[in-house]
C-alpha positions in Angstrom: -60.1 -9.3 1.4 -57.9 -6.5 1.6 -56.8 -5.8 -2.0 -53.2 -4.5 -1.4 -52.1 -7.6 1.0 -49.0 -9.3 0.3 -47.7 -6.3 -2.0 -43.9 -6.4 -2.1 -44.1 -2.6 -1.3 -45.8 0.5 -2.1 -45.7 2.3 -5.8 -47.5 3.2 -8.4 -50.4 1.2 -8.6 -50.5 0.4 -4.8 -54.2 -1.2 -3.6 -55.2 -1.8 -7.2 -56.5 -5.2 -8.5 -55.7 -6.0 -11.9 -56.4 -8.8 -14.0 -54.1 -10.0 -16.4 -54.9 -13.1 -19.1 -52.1 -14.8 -20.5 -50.3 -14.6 -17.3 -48.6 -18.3 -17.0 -45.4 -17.7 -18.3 -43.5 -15.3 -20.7 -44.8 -11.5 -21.4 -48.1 -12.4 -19.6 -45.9 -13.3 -16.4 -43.6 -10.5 -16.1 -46.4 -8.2 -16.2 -48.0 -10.2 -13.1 -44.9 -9.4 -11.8 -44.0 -6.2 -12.8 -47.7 -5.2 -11.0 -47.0 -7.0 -8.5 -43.9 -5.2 -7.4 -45.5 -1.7 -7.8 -48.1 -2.4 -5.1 -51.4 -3.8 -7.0 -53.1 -7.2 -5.8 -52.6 -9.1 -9.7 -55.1 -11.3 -10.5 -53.2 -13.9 -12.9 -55.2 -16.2 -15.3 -54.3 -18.6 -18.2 -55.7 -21.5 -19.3 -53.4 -24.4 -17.7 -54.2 -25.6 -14.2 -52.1 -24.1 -11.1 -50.4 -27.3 -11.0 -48.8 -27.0 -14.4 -47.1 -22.9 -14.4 -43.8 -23.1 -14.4 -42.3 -22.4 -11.2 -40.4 -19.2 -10.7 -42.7 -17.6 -13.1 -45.3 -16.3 -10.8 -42.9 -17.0 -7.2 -41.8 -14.6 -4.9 -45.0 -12.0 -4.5 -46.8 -13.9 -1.5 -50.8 -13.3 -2.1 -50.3 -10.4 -4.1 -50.2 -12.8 -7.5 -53.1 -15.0 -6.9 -53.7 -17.5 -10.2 -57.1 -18.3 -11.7 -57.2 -20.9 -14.5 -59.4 -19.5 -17.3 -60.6 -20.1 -20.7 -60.3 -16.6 -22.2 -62.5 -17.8 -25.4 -65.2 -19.4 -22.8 -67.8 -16.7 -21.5 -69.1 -19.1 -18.7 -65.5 -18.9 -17.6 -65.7 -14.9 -17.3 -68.6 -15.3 -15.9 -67.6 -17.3 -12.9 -64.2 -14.8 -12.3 -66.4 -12.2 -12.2 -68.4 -13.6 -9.8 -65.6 -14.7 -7.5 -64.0 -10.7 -8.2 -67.2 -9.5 -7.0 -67.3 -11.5 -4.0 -63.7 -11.7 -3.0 -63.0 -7.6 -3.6 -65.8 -5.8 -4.6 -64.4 -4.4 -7.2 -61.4 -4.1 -10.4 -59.2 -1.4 -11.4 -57.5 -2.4 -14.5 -57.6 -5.4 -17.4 -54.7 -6.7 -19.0 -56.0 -8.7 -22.4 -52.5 -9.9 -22.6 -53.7 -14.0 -23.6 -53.2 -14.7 -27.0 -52.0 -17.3 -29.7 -49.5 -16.9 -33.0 -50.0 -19.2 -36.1 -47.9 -18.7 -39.6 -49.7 -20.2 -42.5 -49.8 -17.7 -45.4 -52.8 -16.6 -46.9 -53.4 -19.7 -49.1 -52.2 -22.3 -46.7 -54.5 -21.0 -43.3 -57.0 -23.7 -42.2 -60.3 -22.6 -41.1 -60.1 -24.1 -37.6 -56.6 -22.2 -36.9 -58.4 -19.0 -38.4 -61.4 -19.6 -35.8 -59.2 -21.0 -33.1 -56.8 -17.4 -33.7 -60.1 -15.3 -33.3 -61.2 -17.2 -30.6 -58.5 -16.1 -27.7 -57.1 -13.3 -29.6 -60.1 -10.9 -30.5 -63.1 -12.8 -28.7 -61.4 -13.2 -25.6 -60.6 -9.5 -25.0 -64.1 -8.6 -26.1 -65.4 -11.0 -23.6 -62.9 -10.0 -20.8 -64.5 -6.2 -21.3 -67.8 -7.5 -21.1 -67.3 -9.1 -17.6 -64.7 -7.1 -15.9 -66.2 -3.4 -17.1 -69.6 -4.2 -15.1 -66.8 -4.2 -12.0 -65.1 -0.7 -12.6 -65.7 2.6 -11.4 -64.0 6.0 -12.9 -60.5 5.9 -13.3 -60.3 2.2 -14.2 -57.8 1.8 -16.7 -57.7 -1.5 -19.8 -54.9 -2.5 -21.6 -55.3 -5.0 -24.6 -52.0 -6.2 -26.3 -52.1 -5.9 -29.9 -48.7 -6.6 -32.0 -46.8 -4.5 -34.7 -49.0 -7.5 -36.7 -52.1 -4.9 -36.0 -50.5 -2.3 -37.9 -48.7 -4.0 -40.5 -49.6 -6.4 -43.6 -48.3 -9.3 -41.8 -47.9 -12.3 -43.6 -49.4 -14.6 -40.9 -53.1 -14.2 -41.9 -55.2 -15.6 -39.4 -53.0 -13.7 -36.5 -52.7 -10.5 -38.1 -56.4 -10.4 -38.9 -57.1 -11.5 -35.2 -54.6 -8.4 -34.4 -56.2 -5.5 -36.3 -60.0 -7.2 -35.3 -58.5 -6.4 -31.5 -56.8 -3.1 -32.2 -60.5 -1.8 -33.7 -62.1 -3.3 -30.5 -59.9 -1.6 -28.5 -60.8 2.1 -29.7 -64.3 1.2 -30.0 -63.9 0.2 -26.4 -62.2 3.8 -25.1 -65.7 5.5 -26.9 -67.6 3.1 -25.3 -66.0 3.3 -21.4 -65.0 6.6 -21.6 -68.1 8.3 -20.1 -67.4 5.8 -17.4 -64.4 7.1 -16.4 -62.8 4.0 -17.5 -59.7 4.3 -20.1 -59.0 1.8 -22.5 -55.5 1.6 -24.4 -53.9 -0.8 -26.6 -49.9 -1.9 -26.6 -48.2 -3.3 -29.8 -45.3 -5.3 -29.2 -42.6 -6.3 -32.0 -39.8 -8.8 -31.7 -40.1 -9.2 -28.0 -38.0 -12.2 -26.7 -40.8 -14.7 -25.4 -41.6 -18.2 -25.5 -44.1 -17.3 -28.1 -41.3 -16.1 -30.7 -38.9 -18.4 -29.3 -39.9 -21.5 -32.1 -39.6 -19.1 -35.0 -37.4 -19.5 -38.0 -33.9 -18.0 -37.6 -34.3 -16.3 -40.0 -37.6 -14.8 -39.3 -35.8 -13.6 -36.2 -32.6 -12.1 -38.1 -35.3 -10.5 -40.5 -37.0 -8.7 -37.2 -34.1 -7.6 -36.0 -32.6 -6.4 -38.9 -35.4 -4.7 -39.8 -35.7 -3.0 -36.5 -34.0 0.8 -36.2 -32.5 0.1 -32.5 -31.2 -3.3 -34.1 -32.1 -5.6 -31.0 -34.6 -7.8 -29.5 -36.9 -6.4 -26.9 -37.3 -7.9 -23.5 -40.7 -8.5 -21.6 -39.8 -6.6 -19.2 -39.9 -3.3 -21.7 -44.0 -4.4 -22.2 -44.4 -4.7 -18.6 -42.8 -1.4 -17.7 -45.1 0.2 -19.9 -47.9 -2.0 -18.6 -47.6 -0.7 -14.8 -47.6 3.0 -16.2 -50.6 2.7 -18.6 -52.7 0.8 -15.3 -51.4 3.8 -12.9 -52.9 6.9 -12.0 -50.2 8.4 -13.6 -51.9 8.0 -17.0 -54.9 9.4 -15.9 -55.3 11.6 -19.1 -54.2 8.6 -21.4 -56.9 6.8 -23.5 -57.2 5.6 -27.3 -54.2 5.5 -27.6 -51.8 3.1 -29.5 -47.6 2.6 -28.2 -45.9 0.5 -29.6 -42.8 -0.9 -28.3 -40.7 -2.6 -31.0 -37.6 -0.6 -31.3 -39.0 1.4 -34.1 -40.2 -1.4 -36.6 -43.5 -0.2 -36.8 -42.4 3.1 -37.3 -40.0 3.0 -40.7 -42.6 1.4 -42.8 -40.0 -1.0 -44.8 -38.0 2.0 -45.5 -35.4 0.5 -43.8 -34.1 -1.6 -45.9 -34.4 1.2 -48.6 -31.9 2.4 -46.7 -29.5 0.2 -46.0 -29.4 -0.8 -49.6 -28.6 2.5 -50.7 -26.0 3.3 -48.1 -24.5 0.0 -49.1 -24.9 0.2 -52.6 -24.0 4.5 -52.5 -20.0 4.2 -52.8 -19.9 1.8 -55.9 -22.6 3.1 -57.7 -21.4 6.8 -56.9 -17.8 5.9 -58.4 -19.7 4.2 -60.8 -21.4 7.1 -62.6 -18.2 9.7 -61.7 -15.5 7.4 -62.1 -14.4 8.7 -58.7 -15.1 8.1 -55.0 -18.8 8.9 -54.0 -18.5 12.7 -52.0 -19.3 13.2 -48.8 -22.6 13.1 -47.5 -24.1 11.7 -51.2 -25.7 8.6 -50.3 -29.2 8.6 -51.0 -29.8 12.2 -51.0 -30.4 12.3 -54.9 -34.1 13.1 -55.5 -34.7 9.9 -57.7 -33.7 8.1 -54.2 -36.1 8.8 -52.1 -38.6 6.2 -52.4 -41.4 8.1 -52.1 
């Protein structure tokens, strides 16, 4: 089969076929798309039968989005697509671990089954995925695995921020691993991105993310997927080991921002406060008991 038949139109990772897990709806799907669009013949697997993705999630590309139903947790199941990528295009050029699961018991309330059932599609599945779909790539092959701001972060949601960091030390053990191969392997933390995953949380879980986030907003899949295409094109050629996350700088202010906040909010009273005037200009929080360090 010609691997770039039924591409929308050339770009940047025209000819390619890429396999992406987790690909029935949400994140999963608009980086099926987003692939897609740039030129590459997408591979798109989740567990649910053809029958049952939503339509309008996977529409619109012609043969260059063909779905597979898969089991990412089942090695038989890798096996098989394997088998069937060998036959049907002799071989891959980039991996997408994108399939994954969230669960929110604490660390006294997690069950052993959701702990193993976490593990299951969010560590063992990529690990499995590498195993079948490296055997299939030649030098400048390029995996992605998404982690989460979870992998880099003391999450409270145990068993899916231990699953996260399990997948984030995969990962890097991975880009040692494939690198004499030619193959690059890189890993892509998402925060507070709007998906169908997040979409049952709390309220205020979602207020908390957001107001704990620097850009003060939700992300959209669409800022994954861009980043996706990139990280799978040629253009990253030089690009491996690496961690990016995309979360609006979350990951990046380590708590501190609400540290902040408090004492910007807090500066004006508690400056008058102490002088009995108004707080000068430029005061808040620059006093060296204040810097939280």
């Amino acid at each position: 089969m010609n691997p770039g038949a039924g591409s929308t139109a050339p770009g940047r990772v025209t000819g390619k076929v890429i396999v992406v897990t987790g690909a029935a709806r949400g994140q999963g799907a608009a980086e099926a798309r987003a692939l897609a669009e740039h030129g590459a013949h997408v591979v798109a697997t989740d567990v649910v039968a053809a029958a049952d993705v939503e339509n309008g999630e996977l529409d619109g590309h012609g043969d260059a989005i063909v779905y597979r139903q898969l089991d990412v947790g089942d090695s038989a199941g890798w096996a098989a697509l394997a088998t069937w990528l060998r036959e049907e295009y002799g071989q891959v050029h980039g991996l997408v671990n994108n399939a994954g699961l969230a669960h929110r018991a604490r660390l006294m309330d997690v069950e052993l089954t959701d702990w193993e059932r976490l593990f299951r599609v969010n560590a063992t599945g990529p690990l499995l995925g590498i195993q079948a779909i490296a055997p299939l790539m030649r030098p400048g092959a390029s995996i992605v695995t998404i982690g989460s701001v979870a992998a880099i972060t003391p999450h409270y949601t145990v068993a899916y921020t231990a699953s996260k960091w399990a997948v984030r030390a995969l990962s890097k053990v991975a880009s040692l691993e494939l690198g004499p191969s030619g193959i690059r392997v890189n890993l892509v933390h998402p925060g507070y991105i709007d998906t169908p995953m997040v979409a049952n949380a709390p309220a205020t879980f979602r207020q908390a993310n957001v107001d704990s986030t620097p850009l003060g907003t939700v992300g959209r899949v669409e800022d994954v997927a861009n980043l996706i295409v990139f990280l799978l094109s040629d253009e990253s050629a030089y690009i491996s080991g690496a961690e990016i996350a995309v979360d609006g700088g979350f990951s990046n202010q380590a708590g501190v921002k609400a540290l902040s906040d408090a004492v910007l909010a807090a500066a004006p009273t508690e400056a008058a406060a102490a002088t009995g005037s108004a707080a000068p200009t430029g005061s808040a929080g620059t006093a060296s008991g204040e810097t939280g360090a």
